[in-house]
LOKE-614200 format. One record per residue (C-alpha): x, y, z; chain; residue number from 1. Coordinates in Angstrom, 1 decimal, always signed. Layout:
// residues N
<rec px="X" py="Y" pz="Z" c="A" k="NUM"/>
...
// end
This chain:
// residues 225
<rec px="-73.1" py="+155.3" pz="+56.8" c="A" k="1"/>
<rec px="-72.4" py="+158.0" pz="+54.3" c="A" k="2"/>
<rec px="-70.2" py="+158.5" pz="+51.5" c="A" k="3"/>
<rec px="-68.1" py="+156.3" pz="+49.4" c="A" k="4"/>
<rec px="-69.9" py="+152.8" pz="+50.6" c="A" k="5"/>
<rec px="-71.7" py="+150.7" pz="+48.2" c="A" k="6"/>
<rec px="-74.5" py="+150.8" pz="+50.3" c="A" k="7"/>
<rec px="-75.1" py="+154.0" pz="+51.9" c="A" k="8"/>
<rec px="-77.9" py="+154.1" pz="+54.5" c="A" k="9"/>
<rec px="-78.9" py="+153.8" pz="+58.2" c="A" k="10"/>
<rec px="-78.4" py="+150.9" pz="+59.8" c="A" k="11"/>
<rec px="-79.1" py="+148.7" pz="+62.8" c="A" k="12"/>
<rec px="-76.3" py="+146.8" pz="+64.3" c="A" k="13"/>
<rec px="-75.7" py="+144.9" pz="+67.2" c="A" k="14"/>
<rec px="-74.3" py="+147.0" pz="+70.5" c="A" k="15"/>
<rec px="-71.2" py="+144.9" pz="+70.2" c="A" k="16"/>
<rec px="-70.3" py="+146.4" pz="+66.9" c="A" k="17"/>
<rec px="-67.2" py="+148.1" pz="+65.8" c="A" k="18"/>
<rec px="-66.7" py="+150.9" pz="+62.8" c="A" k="19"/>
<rec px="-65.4" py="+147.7" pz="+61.2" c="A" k="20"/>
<rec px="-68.6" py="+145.5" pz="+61.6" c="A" k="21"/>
<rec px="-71.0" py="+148.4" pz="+60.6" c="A" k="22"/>
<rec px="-68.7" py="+149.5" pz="+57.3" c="A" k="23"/>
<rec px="-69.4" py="+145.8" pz="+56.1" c="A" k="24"/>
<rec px="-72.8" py="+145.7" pz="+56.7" c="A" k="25"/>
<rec px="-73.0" py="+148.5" pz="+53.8" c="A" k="26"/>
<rec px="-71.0" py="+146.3" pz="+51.4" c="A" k="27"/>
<rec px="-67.7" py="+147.7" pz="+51.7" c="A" k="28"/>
<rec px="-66.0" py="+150.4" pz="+50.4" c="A" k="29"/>
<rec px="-65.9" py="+151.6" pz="+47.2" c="A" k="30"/>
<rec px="-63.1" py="+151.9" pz="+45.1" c="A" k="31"/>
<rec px="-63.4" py="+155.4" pz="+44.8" c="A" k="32"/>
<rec px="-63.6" py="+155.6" pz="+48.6" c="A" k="33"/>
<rec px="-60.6" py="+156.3" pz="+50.9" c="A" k="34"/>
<rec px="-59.3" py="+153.7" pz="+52.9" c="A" k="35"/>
<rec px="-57.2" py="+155.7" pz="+55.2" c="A" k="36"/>
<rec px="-59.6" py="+158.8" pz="+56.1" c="A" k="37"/>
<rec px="-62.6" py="+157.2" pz="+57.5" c="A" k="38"/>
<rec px="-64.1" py="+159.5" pz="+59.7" c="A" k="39"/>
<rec px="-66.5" py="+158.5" pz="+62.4" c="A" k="40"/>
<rec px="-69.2" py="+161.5" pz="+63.9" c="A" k="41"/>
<rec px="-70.8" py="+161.7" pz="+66.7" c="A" k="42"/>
<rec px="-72.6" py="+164.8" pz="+67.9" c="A" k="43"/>
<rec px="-71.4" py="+166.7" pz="+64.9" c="A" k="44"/>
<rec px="-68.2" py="+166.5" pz="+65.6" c="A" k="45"/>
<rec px="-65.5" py="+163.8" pz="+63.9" c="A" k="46"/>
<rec px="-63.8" py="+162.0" pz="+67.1" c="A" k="47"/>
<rec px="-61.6" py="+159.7" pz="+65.5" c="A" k="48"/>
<rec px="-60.4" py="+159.0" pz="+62.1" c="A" k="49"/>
<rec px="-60.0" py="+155.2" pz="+61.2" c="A" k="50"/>
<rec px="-57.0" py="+153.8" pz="+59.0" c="A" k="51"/>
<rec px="-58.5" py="+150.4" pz="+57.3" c="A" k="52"/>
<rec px="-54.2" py="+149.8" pz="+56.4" c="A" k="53"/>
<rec px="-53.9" py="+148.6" pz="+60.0" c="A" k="54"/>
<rec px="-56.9" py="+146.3" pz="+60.2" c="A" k="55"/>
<rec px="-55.2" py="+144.7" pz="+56.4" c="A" k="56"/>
<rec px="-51.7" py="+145.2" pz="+56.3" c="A" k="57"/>
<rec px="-51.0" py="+144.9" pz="+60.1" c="A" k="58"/>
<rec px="-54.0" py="+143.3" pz="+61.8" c="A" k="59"/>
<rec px="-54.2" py="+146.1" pz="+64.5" c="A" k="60"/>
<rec px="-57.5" py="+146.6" pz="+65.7" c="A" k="61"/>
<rec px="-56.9" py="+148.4" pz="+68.9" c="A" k="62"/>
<rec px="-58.3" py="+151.9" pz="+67.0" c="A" k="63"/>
<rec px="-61.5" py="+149.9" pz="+66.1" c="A" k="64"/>
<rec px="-63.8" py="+151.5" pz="+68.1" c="A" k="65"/>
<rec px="-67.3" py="+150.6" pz="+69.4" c="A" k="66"/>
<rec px="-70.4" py="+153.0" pz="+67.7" c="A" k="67"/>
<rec px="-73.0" py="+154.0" pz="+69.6" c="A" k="68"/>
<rec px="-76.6" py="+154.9" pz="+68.7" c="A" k="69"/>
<rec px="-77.0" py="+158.0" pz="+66.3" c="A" k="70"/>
<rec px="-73.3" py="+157.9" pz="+65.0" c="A" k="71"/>
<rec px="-72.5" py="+158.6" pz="+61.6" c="A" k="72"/>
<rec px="-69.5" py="+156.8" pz="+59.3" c="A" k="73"/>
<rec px="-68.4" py="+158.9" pz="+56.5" c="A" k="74"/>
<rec px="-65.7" py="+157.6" pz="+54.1" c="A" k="75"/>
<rec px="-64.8" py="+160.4" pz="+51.5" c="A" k="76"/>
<rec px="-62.9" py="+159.8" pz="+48.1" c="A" k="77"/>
<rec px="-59.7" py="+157.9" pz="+48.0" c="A" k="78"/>
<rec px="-56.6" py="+160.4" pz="+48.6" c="A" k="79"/>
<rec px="-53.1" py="+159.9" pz="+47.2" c="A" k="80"/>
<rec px="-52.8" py="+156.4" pz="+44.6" c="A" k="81"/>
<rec px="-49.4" py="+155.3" pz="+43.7" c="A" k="82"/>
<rec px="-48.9" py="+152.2" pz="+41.8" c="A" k="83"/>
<rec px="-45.8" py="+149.8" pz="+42.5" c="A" k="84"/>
<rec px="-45.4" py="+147.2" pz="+40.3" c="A" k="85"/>
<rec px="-42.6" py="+144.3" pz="+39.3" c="A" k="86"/>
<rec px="-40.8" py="+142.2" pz="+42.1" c="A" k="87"/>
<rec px="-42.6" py="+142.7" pz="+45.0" c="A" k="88"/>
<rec px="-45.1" py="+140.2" pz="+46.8" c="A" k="89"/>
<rec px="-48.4" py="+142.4" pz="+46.6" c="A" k="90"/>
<rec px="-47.8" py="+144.7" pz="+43.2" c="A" k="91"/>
<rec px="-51.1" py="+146.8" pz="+43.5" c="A" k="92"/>
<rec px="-52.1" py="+150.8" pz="+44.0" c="A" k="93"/>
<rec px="-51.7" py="+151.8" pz="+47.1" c="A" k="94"/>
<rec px="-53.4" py="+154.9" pz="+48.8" c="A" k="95"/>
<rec px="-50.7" py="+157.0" pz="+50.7" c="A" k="96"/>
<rec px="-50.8" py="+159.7" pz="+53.5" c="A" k="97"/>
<rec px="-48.5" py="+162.4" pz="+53.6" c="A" k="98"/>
<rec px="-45.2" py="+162.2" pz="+54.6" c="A" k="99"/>
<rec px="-45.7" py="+158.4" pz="+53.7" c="A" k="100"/>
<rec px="-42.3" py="+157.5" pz="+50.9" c="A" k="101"/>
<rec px="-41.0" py="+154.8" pz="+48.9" c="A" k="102"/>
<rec px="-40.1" py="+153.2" pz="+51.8" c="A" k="103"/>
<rec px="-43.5" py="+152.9" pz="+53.1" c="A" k="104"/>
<rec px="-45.2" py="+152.2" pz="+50.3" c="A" k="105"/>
<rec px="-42.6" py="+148.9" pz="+49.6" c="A" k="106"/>
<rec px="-43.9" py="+147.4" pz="+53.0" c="A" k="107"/>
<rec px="-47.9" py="+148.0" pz="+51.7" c="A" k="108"/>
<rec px="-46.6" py="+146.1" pz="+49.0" c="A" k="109"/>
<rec px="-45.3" py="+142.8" pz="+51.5" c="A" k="110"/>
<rec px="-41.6" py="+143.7" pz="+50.4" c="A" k="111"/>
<rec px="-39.0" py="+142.9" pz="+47.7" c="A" k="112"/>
<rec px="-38.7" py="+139.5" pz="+46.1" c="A" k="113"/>
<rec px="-35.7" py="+137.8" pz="+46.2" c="A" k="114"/>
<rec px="-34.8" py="+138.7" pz="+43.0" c="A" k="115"/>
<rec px="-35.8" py="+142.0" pz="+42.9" c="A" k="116"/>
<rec px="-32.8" py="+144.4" pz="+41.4" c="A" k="117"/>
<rec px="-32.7" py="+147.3" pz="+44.2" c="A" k="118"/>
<rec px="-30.4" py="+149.7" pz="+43.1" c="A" k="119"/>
<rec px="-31.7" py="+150.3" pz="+40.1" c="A" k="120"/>
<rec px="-35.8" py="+150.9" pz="+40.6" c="A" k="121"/>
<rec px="-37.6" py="+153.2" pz="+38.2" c="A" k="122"/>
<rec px="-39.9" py="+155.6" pz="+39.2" c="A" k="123"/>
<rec px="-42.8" py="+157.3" pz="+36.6" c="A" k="124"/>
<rec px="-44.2" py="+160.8" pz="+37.6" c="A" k="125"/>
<rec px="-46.2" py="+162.8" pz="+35.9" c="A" k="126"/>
<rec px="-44.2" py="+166.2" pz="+34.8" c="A" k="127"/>
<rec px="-45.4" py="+169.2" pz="+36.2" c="A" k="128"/>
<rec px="-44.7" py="+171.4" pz="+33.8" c="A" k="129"/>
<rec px="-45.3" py="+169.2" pz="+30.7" c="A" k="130"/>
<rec px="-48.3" py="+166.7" pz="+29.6" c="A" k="131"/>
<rec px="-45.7" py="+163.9" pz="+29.5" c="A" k="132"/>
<rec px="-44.2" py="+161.3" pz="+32.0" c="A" k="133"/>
<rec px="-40.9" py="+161.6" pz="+33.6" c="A" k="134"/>
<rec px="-39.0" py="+158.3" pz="+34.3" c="A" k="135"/>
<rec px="-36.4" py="+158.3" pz="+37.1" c="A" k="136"/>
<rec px="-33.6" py="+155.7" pz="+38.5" c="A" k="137"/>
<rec px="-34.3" py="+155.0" pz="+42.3" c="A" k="138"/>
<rec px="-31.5" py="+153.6" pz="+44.2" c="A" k="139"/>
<rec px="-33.4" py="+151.8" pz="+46.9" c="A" k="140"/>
<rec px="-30.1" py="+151.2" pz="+48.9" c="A" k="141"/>
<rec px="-29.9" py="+154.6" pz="+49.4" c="A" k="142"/>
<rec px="-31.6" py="+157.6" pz="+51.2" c="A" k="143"/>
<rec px="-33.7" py="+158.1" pz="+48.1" c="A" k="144"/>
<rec px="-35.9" py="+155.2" pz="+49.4" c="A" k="145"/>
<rec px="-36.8" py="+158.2" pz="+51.8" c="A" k="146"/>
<rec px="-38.0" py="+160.1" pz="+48.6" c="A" k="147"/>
<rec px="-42.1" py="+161.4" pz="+49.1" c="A" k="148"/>
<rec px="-44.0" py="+160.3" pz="+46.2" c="A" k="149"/>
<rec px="-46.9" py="+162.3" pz="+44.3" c="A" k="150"/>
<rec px="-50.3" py="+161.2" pz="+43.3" c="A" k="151"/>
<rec px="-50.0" py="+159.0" pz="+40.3" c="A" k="152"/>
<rec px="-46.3" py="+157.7" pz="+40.6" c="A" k="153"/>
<rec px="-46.1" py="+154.0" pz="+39.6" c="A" k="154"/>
<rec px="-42.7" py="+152.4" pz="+40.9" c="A" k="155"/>
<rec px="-41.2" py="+149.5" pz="+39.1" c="A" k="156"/>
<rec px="-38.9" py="+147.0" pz="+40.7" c="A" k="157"/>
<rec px="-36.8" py="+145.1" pz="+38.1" c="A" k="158"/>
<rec px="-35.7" py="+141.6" pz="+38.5" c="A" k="159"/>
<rec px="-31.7" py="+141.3" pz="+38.7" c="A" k="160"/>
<rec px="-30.1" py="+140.3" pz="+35.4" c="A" k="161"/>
<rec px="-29.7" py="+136.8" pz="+34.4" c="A" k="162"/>
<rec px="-26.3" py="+136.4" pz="+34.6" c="A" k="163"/>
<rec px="-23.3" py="+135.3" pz="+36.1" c="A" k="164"/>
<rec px="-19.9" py="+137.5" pz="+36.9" c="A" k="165"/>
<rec px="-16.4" py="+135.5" pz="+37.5" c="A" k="166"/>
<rec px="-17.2" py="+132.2" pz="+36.5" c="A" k="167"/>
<rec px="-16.1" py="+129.9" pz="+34.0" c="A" k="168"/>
<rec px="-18.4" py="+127.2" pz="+31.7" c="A" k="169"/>
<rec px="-17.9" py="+124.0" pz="+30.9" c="A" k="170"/>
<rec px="-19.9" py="+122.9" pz="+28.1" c="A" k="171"/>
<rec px="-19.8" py="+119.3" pz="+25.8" c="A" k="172"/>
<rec px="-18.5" py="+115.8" pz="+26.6" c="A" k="173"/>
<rec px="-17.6" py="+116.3" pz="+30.5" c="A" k="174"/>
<rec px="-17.8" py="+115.2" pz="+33.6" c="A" k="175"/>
<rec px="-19.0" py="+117.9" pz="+35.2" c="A" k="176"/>
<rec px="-20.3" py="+120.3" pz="+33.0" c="A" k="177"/>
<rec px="-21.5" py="+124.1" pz="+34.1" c="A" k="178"/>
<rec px="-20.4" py="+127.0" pz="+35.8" c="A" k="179"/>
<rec px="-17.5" py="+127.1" pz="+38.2" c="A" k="180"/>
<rec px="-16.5" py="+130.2" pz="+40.3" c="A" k="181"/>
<rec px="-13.5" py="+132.1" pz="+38.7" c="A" k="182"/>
<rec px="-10.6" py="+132.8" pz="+40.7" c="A" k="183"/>
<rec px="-6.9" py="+134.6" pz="+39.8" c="A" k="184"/>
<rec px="-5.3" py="+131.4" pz="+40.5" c="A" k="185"/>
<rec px="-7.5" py="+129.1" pz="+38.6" c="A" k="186"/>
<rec px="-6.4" py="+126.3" pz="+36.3" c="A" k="187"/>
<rec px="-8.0" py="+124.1" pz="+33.6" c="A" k="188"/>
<rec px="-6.8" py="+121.1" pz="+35.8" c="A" k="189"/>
<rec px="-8.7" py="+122.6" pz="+38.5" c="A" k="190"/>
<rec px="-11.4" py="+122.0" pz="+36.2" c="A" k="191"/>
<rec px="-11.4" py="+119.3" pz="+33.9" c="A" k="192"/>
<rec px="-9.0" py="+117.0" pz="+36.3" c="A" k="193"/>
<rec px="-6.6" py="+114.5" pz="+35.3" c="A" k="194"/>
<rec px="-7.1" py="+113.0" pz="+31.8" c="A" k="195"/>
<rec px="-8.2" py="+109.7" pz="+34.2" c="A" k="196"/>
<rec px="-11.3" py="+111.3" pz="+35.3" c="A" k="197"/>
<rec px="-12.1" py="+111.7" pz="+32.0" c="A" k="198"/>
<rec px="-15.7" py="+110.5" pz="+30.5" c="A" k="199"/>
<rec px="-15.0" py="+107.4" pz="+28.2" c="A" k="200"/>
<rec px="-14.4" py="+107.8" pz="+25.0" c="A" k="201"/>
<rec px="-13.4" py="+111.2" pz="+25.8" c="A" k="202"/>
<rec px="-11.0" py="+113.4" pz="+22.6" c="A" k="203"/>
<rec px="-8.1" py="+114.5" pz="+24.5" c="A" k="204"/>
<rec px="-6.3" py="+115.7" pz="+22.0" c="A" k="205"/>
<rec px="-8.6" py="+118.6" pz="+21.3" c="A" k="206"/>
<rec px="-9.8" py="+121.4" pz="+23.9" c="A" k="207"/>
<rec px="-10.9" py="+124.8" pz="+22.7" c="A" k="208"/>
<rec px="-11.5" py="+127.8" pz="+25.5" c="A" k="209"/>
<rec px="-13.4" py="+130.8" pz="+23.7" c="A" k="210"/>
<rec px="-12.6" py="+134.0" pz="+25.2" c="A" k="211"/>
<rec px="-15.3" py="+136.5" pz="+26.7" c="A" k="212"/>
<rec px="-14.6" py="+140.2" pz="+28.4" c="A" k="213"/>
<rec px="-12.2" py="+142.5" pz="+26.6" c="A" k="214"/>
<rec px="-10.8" py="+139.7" pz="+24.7" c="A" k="215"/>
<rec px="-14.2" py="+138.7" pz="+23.6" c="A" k="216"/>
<rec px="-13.8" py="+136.2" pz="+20.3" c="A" k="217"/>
<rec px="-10.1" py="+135.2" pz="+21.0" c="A" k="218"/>
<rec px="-10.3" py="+131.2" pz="+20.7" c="A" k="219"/>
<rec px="-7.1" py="+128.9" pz="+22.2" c="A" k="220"/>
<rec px="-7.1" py="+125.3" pz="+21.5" c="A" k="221"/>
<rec px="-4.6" py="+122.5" pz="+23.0" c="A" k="222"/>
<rec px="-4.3" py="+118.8" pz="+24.1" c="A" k="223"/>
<rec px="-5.4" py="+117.5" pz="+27.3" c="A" k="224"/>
<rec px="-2.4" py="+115.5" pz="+29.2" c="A" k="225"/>
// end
C-alpha cells in the first residue's frame, strides 16, 4: 500500500479481503490523499480505480473488489476541494471529479436544511486574473445549480430571513395575541372579536394600529365597540 496512507508498507491480509479491508489496515488515508482516485495494480497495470464516496456517502460496495497476492494500492494526492458551508446537514470540504457541479456537491453535503434560503446562495472563487476572491449569487432553483465548480470554491447557503410577509400583530392586553395572516378583506373584528371576548379589565376605549410598508410610522387610534 503506497502513497497517501498513514501507514505505507506491505502487508499480509486475509484472502477474504477487499481494497477496503487492506486500506484500513494502513491506518487510513491521509488527508492529503484522494478519496476518489484510488488506484489498485496488479501486474503493472491499474485495473480498477476505487471511489471511497460510494462506500460513505452511498454504502455501495459492489466496486470493492477482492486483492490478490502481489497487488499493489496506490492512493495519490487529493484532487479538486470545494468547501460548502451554512445550511446544509454535512457542511465540510468535499473532493470533486470533473464534470461533478453544485448540484452534486449539495448531495455530498446530505442536502439543504429546512431553512436553508435557495435562491440566493453565494458562491467564493478565486479570480483568475487577480490575487483576490470573487463572490457570486447562485440561484439554486435554477440551472445554475448545474454550474461546474473550480478547486477552492467554498459555497455558502444562507438561512431564509426571519420574517414574516402579509400578516398582522397583535401585541398587549389580548386574548390572543401574535401574528395573524393578512388578507384584502380583513377586519379588526376579525381579530380582536366582539368587545365580549374581551380579557377582563380590558381599555376599550383606546386601540392604536401603527402602520408598516409604505405608510411606515402612520399611527390610527379608535374605540373598540
Amino acid at each position: 500500500i503506497l502513497g497517501e496512507v498513514y501507514q505505507p508498507g506491505t502487508y499480509t491480509v486475509s484472502s477474504l479481503s477487499s481494497l477496503t479491508n487492506a486500506i484500513f489496515s494502513s491506518g487510513g488515508i491521509r488527508t492529503s490523499g484522494s478519496l476518489r482516485n484510488i488506484q489498485l495494480k496488479r501486474n503493472g497495470e491499474i485495473i480498477t480505480t476505487y471511489d471511497f464516496y460510494d462506500l460513505l456517502l452511498r454504502g455501495d460496495i459492489s466496486k470493492d473488489i477482492r486483492i490478490e497476492p502481489g497487488d499493489v494500492i496506490f492512493v495519490p494526492a487529493v484532487g479538486k476541494t470545494v468547501g460548502i458551508a451554512g445550511e446544509v446537514n454535512r457542511p465540510a470540504i468535499y473532493e470533486l471529479k470533473d464534470p461533478e457541479t453544485i448540484n452534486d456537491l449539495i448531495f455530498y453535503s446530505g442536502g439543504l436544511l429546512p431553512n436553508a434560503q435557495s435562491s440566493s446562495a453565494e458562491l467564493e472563487s478565486i479570480s483568475a486574473t487577480e490575487d483576490s476572491y470573487l463572490l457570486k449569487n447562485i440561484n439554486l432553483n435554477s440551472n445554475e445549480k448545474n454550474s461546474l465548480l473550480n478547486n477552492d470554491d467554498t459555497l455558502y447557503i444562507y438561512p431564509v430571513l426571519n420574517t414574516i410577509n402579509n400578516a398582522v400583530l397583535v401585541s398587549g392586553y389580548a386574548q390572543r395575541p401574535g401574528f395573524y395572516a393578512w388578507n384584502d378583506s380583513l377586519k379588526l373584528s376579525d381579530i380582536l372579536g366582539s368587545s365580549e371576548k374581551s380579557l377582563p379589565m380590558t381599555d376599550q376605549s383606546y386601540v392604536l394600529i401603527k402602520r408598516e410598508g409604505e405608510r411606515r410610522g402612520d399611527f390610527i387610534s379608535f374605540q373598540v365597540d
